[in-house]
C-alpha positions in Angstrom: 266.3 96.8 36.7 262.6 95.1 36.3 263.2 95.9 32.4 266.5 94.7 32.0 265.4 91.5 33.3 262.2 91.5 31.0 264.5 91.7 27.9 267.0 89.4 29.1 264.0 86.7 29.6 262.5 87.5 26.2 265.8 87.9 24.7 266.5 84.4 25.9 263.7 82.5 24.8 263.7 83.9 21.5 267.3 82.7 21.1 266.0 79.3 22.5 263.1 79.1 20.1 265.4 80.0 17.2 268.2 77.3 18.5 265.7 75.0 19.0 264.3 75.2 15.2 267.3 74.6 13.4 268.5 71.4 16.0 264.7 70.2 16.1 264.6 69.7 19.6 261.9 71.0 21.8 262.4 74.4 22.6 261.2 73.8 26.2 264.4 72.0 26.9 266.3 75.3 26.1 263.9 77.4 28.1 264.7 75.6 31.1 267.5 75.2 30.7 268.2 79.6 30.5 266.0 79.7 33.1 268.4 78.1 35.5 271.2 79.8 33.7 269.8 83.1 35.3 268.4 82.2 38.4 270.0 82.1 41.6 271.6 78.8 41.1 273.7 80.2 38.5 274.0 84.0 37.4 271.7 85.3 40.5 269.9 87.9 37.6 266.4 86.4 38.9 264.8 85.6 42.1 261.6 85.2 43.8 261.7 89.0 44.7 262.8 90.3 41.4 259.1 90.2 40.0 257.4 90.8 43.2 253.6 90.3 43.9 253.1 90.6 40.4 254.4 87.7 39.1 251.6 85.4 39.6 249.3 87.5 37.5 251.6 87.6 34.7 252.2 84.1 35.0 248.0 84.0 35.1 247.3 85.9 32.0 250.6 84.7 30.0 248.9 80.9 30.6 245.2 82.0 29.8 246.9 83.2 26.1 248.5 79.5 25.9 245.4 77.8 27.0 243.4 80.1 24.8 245.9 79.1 21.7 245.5 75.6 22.7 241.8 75.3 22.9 241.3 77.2 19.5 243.5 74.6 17.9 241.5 71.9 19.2 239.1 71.1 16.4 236.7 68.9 17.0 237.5 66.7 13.8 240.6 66.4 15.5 239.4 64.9 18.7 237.3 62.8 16.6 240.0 61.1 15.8 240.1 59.1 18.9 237.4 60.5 21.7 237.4 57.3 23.5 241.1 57.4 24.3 241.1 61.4 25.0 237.6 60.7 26.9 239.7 58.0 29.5 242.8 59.8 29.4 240.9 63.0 30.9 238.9 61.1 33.2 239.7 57.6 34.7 243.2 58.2 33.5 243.4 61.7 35.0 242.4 60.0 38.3 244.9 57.3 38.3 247.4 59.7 38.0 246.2 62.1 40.4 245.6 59.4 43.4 248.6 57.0 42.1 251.2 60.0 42.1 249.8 60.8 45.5 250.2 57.0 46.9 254.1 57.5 45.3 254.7 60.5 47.3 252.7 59.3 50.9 254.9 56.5 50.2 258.7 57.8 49.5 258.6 61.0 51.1 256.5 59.4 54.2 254.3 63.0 54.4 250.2 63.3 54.7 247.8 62.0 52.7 246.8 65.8 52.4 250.3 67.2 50.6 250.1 64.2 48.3 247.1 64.7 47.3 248.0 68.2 46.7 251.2 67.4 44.4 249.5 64.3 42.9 246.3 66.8 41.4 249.3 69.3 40.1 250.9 66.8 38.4 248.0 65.4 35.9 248.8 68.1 33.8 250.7 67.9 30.9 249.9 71.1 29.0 250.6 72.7 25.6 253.2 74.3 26.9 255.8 71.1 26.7 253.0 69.4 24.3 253.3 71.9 21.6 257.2 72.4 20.7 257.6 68.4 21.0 254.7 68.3 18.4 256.5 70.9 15.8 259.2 69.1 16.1 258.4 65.1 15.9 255.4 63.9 13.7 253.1 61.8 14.5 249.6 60.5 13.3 247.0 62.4 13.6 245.3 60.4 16.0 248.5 60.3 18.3 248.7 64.2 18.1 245.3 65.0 19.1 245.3 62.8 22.2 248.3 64.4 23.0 247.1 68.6 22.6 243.6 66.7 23.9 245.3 65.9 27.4 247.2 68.7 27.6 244.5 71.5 27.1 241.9 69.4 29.9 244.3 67.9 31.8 245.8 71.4 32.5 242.1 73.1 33.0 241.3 69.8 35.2 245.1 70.2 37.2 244.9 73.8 38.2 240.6 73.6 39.3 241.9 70.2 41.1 244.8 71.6 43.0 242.7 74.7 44.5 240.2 72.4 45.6 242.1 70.4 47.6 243.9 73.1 49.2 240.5 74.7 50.3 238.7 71.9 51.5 241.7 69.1 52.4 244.1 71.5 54.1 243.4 75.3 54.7 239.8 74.0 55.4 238.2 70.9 57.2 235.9 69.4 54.6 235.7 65.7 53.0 235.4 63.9 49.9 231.7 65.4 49.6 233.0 69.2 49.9 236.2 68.3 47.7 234.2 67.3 44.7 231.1 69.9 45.1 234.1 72.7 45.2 235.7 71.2 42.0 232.8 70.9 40.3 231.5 74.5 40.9 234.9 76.3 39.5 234.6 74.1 36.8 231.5 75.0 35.8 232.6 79.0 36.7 235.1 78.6 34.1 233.8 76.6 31.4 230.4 78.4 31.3 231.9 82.3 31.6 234.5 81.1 28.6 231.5 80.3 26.5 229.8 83.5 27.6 233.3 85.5 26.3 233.3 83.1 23.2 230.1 84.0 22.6 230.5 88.0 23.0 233.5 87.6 20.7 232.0 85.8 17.9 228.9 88.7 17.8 231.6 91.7 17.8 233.9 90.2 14.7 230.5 89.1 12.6 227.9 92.0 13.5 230.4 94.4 12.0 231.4 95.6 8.9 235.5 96.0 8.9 237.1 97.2 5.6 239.8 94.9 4.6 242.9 97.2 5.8 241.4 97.1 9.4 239.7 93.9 9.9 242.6 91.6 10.5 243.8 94.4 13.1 240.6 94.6 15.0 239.7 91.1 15.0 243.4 89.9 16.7 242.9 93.2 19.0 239.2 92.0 20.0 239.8 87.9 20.4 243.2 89.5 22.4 240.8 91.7 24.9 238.5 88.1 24.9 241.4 86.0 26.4 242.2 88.6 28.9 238.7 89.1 30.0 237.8 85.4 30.0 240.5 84.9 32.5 239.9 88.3 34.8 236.3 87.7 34.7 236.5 84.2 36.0 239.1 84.8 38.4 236.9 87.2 39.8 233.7 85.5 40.5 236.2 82.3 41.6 240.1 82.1 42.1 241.7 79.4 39.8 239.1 79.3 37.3 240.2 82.0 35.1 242.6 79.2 33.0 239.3 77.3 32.5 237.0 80.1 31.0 240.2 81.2 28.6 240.8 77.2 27.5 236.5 76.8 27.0 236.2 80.1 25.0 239.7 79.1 22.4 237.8 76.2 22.0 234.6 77.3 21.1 235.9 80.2 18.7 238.2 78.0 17.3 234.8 75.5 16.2 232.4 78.0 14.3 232.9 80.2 11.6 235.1 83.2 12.9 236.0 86.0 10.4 239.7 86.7 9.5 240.0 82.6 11.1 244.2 82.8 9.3 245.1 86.1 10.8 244.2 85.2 14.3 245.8 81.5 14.3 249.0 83.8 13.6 248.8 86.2 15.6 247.9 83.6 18.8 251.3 81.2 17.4 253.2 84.3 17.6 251.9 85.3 20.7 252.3 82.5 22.5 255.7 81.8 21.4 256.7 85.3 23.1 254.7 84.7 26.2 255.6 80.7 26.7 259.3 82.4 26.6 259.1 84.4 29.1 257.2 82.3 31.8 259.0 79.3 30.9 262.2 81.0 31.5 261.1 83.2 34.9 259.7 80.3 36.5 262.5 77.7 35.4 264.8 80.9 37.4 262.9 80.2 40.5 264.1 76.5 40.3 265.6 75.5 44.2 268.3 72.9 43.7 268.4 72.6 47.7 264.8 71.7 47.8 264.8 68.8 44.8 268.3 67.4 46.7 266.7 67.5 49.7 264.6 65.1 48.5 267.2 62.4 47.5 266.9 59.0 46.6 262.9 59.0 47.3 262.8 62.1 44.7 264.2 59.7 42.2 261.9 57.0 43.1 258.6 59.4 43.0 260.4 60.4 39.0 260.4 56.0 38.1 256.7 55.3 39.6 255.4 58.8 37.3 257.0 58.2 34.3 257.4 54.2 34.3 254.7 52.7 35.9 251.3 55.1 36.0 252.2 57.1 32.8 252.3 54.1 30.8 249.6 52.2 33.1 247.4 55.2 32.3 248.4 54.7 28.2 247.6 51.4 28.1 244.4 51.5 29.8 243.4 54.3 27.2 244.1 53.3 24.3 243.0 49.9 23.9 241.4 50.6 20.1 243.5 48.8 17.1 244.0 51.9 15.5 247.0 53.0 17.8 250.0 50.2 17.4 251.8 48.8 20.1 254.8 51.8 19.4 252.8 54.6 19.2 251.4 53.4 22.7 254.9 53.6 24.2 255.9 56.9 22.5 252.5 58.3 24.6 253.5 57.0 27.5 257.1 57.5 27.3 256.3 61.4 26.3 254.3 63.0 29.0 256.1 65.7 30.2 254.7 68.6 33.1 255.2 72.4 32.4 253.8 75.9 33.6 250.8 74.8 35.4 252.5 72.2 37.8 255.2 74.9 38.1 253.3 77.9 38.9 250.7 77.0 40.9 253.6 74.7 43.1 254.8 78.4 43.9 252.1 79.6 45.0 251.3 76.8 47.1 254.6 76.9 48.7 254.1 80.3 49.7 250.4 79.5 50.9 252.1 76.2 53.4 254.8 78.6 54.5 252.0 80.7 55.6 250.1 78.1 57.5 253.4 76.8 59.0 254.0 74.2 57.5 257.5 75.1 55.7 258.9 71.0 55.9 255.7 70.4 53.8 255.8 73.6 51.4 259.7 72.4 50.2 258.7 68.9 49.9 255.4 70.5 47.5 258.1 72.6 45.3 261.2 70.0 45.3 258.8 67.6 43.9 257.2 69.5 41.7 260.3 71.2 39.6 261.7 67.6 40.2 259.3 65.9 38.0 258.9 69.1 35.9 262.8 68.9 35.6 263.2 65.3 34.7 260.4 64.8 31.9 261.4 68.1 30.0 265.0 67.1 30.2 264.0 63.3 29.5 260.8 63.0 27.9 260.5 66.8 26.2 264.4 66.7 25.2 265.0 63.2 23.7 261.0 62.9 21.9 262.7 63.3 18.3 264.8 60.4 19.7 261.8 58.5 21.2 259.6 58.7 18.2 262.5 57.7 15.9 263.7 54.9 17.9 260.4 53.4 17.8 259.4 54.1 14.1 256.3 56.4 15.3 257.4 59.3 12.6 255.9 58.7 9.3 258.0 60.5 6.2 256.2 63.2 4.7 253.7 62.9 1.6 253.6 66.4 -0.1 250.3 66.8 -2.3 250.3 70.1 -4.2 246.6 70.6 -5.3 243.4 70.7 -2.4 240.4 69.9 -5.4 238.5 66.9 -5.4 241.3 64.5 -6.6 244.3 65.6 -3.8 241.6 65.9 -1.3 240.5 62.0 -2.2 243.9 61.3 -2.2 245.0 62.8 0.6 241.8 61.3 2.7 243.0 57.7 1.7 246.7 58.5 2.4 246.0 59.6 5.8 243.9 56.0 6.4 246.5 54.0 5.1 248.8 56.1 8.1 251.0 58.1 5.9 251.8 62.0 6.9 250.2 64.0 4.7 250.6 67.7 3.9 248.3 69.5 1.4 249.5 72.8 -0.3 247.2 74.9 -2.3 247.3 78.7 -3.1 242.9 79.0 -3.0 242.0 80.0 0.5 238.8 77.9 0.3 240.2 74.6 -0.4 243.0 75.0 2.8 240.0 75.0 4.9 238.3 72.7 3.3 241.0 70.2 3.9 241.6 71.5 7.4 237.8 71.2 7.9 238.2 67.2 7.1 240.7 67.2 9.7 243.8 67.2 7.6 246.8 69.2 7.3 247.3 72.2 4.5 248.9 75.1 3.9 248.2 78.1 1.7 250.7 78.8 -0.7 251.9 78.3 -4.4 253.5 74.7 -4.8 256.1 76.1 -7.5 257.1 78.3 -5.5 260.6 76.8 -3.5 259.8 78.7 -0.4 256.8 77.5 -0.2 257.3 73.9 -0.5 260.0 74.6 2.2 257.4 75.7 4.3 255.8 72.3 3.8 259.3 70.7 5.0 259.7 69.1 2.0 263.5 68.1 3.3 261.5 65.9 5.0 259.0 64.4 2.8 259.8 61.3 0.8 257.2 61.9 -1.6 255.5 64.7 -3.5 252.5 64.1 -5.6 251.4 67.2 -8.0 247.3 66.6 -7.8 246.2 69.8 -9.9 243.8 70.2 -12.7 246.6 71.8 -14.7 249.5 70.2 -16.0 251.9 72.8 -16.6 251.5 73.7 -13.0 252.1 69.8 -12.1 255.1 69.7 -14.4 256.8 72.6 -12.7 255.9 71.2 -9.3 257.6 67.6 -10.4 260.8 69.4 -12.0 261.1 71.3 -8.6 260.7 68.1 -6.2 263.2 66.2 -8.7 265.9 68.8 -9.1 265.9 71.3 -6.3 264.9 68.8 -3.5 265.9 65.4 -4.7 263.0 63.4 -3.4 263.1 60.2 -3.2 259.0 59.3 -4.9 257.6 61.8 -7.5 253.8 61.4 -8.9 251.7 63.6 -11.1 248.1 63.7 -12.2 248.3 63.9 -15.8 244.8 65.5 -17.3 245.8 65.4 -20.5 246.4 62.2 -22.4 249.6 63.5 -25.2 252.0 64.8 -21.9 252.3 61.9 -20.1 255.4 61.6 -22.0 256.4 64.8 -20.9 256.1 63.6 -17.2 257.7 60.2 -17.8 260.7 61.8 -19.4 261.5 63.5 -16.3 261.3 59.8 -14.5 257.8 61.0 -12.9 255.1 58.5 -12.1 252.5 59.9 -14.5 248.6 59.0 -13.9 246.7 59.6 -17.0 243.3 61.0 -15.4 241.5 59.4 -18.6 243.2 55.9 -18.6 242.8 55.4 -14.2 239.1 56.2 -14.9 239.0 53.9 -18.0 240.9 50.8 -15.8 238.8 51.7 -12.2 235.0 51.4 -14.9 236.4 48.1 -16.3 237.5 46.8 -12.9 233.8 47.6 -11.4 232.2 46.1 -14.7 234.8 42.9 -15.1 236.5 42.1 -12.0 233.5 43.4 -9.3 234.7 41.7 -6.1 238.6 42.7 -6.6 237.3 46.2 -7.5 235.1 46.4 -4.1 238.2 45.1 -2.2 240.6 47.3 -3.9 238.2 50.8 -2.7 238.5 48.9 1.0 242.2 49.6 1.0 242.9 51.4 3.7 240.6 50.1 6.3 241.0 46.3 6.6 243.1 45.0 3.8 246.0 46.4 2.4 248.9 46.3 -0.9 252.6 47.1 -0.2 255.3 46.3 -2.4 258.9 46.4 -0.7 262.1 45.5 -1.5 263.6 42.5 0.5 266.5 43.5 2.4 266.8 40.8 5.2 269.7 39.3 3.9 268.6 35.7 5.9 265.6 35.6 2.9 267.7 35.9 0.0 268.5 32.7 -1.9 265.3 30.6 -0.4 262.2 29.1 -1.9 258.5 31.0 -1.7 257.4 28.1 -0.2 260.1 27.5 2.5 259.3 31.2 2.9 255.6 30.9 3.8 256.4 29.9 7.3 257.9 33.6 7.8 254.3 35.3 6.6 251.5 36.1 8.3 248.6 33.7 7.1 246.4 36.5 6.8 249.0 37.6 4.0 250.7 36.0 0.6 252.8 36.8 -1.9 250.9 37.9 -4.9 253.7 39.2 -6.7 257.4 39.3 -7.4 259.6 41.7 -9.3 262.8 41.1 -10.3 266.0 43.5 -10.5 265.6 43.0 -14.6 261.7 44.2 -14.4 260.6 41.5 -15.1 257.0 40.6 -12.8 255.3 37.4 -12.2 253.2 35.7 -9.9 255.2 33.3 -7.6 255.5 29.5 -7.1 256.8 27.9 -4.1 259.5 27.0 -6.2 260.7 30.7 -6.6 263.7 31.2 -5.0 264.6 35.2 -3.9 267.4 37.0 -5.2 269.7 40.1 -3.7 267.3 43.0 -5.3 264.3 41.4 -6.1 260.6 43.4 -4.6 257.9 41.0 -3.4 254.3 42.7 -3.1 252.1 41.2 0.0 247.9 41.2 -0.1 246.4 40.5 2.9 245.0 42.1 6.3 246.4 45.5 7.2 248.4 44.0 10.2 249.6 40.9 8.5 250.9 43.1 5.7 252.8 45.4 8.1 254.6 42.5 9.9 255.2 40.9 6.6 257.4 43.9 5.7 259.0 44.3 9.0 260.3 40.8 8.5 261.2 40.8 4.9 262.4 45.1 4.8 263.7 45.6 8.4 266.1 48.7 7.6 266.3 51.1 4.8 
């Protein structure tokens, strides 16, 4: 019977995942969502006794391998893209939330400081369980994304350490503050510093051995698989709830240096994660009591408004006070912080462990609140974050660049500062991690090749720009993009001077390599101060050229107009519907069609377009 189960549950979330893909919606919210389809709420095929005592390990391992996954994603040029904001979010901001959600539930469901304590430290965690299928399916800046899988890898570790603590010292035992934060901080240190050890271990077995190349790939997944599981055991063993820690600390640290076969075992951890988040996901959303979350009623909902309303955004605001995250990108964080399998497992166990101690009022107030919250911000948060993100314009379109060498890499670099999405492709092994070294995102594979480009989601890009030093290879890319995709923008890097007309036939923006180098020398020799502001792009001032589609603009003077721009912004061009380009008076009057281009400060230009371009 324990097998049909198995299959049913990994059956399940495999059809979720696959579902999931081809709506692009999170595939959490499918997970759940079998779960309960299975549990006793509904079919009665799952219950608390179906797995037994045994359910908590696998839950324990199946989280180290997420963790694990997690941490070895986390590079640190990716945290570098905003450690002041993950640095708050982990610490002051993990605090608010841990000792504000405990105030909400001391408050509502009128219980001890204790218990809300309790729920309040398992519900700082966000986790890359929910983080990661909202991120692969709504795309966001690269500073945005890596607070996001930032919190969720610490704020998990930070959760489960939290949670054990308090229980020991607050409830089962009669300590204070003093004892609470000694016993936190030792587990802490348990896990972090036997994770390194394992890391450590790992990185000396893969690189003081010679593999052949049939059998490397093989042994190194097999040896950074035995890693994660003795990471965890290890830790667990020398302290209880510190096994999560040591597996998230040793991902991290192998995913940071040089590890042999580095492609092979990002696979085989995706893949393995996507099999093991499926089946806890969908076991422990079974375990879901309905009777405990009603019982909680109208002070349940009020516990979900003060989490996700008040100290989830509180908590984003007071994080990310740099410029470099806009005013909608800091409500898409704080409208998108949904809980998963930490809060969820540990709240059974928990349960269990009140029940023991008599306390069963307190041990269903712990696990209605708990699948409560987790209920409401996978349904809400995880389930509607394609919506969220596109409601508030935080999704750039795609920029395809086919070709990783010095000029896409340049390009791509600049692209990314400007805030566009950008997605190098290249088929040399060396330049994908080179670009993924410089913190941006490639992929290995031939750019004339459909599939590949696919693979790159090229539906979604609006532009693709062919960056390779041959142009026979950027032709094909550019007839490809045109013809088989229909995208909207198509650029090339021309190296050769006599097929630009080649490219330009086809209707693709050619860049003669010779002629760009030409105008850029003459620009630094003749015009030195526009040639210095013109390499600043990017970082305080910035170009756009838009077509005016607010139909309120159209027949009025440049100079009534002025009132409507920024004054860190003008108009330094306008181009008519004939072609026709010239610099504007304030007796130019716009006309349906015409493109105005804005110079200014980054900000100014960006509400400058907003005002004169507000839909497609």
């Amino acid at each position: 019977m324990l097998v049909t189960v198995v299959a049913v549950i990994l059956a399940l979330g495999v059809a979720s995942r696959v579902l999931a893909d081809r709506l692009r919606i999170p595939s959490v919210l499918f997970l759940i969502f079998a779960g309960i389809a299975i549990g006793p709420e509904v079919l009665g095929l799952v219950s608390s006794e179906t797995f037994g005592s045994g359910l908590s390990a696998m839950v324990g391992v199946s989280v180290a391998i997420i963790l694990f996954e997690g941490g070895y994603h986390l590079r640190v040029e990716k945290l570098r893209e905003s450690p002041t904001a993950l640095s708050r979010l982990t610490t002051v901001g993990a605090l608010i939330t841990w000792l504000g959600t405990a105030a909400a539930v001391v408050l509502f469901l009128e219980t001890s400081l204790e218990v809300g304590l309790l729920v309040g430290a398992l519900l700082i965690a966000t986790g890359p369980t929910v983080v990661g299928p909202i991120l692969q399916v709504v795309t966001v800046r690269d500073h945005v994304a890596s607070v996001l899988e930032g919190e969720g890898v610490i704020n998990d570790v930070t959760a489960a350490i939290l949670v054990v603590a308090v229980f020991e010292v607050l409830i089962a035992g009669d300590g204070g503050l003093i004892s609470l934060v000694g016993d936190f901080a030792w587990r802490l240190l348990v896990g972090l510093a036997f994770g390194a050890l394992v890391a450590a271990a790992v990185w000396l077995a893969l690189n003081q051995r010679e593999f052949t190349p049939e059998t490397g790939p093989l042994h190194a997944r097999l040896i950074v698989l035995a890693g994660v599981v003795v990471a965890y055991a290890g830790a667990e063993t020398i302290a209880s709830e510190t096994g999560i820690a040591a597996a998230a600390m040793a991902g991290f640290v192998l995913g940071n240096v040089d590890l042999p076969y580095h492609e092979d075992v990002i696979g085989f951890l995706d893949d393995l994660s996507v099999v093991v988040l499926s089946f806890i996901f969908v076991a422990l959303a079974a375990l879901i009591d309905f009777q405990d979350i009603m019982a909680l009623g109208l002070a349940g909902l009020a516990i979900v408004v003060a989490i996700t309303m008040v100290i989830r955004p509180a908590v984003i605001y007071l994080s990310t006070t740099s410029e470099r995250f806009t005013h909608t990108e800091r409500l898409f964080l704080s409208a998108v912080g949904p809980r998963g399998i930490i809060p969820a497992s540990v709240a059974t166990l928990f349960a269990v462990e009140l029940q023991a101690l008599g306390r069963p009022q307190e041990a269903q107030l712990l696990a209605g609140t708990v699948f409560l919250i987790i209920f409401a911000t996978v349904v809400l948060q995880a389930g509607f974050a394609r919506q969220i993100a596109n409601a508030l314009e935080v999704s750039p379109m795609r920029t395809i660049i086919v070709g990783g060498g010095r000029v896409g890499l340049s390009l791509a670099e600049r692209l990314e500062q400007d805030g566009e999405n950008v997605l190098l492709v290249d088929e040399a092994p060396d330049a994908v991690e080179t670009a993924r070294k410089r913190g941006l995102r490639a992929i290995e594979g031939n750019g004339t090749e459909a599939n590949v480009l696919e693979r790159a989601s090229v539906s979604e890009a609006k532009t693709v720009i062919a960056a390779t030093p041959d142009d026979d290879v950027n032709l094909l890319v550019c007839q490809l993009a045109q013809t088989t995709f229909d995208i909207e923008t198509v650029a090339s890097r021309v190296n050769q001077p006599e097929n630009v007309e080649a490219f330009e036939a086809l209707g693709v923006r050619a860049i003669d390599l010779s002629m760009a180098t030409a105008w850029s020398l003459e620009n630094v020799l003749e015009r030195p101060s526009l040639s210095a502001w013109m390499n600043e792009l990017g970082r305080t001032g910035d170009v756009q050229e838009i077509e005016v589609t607010a139909s309120d603009l159209v027949g009025k003077p440049i100079a009534e107009l002025n009132a409507e721009i920024p004054d860190e912004c003008i108009v330094g061009l306008l181009t008519h519907r004939d072609g026709t380009t010239e610099v504007p008076t304030g007796g130019h009057r716009l006309r349906e069609g015409d493109r105005v281009t804005f110079l200014g400060q980054m900000d100014a230009v960006d509400r400058a377009i907003k005002r004169f371009h507000p839909h497609d």
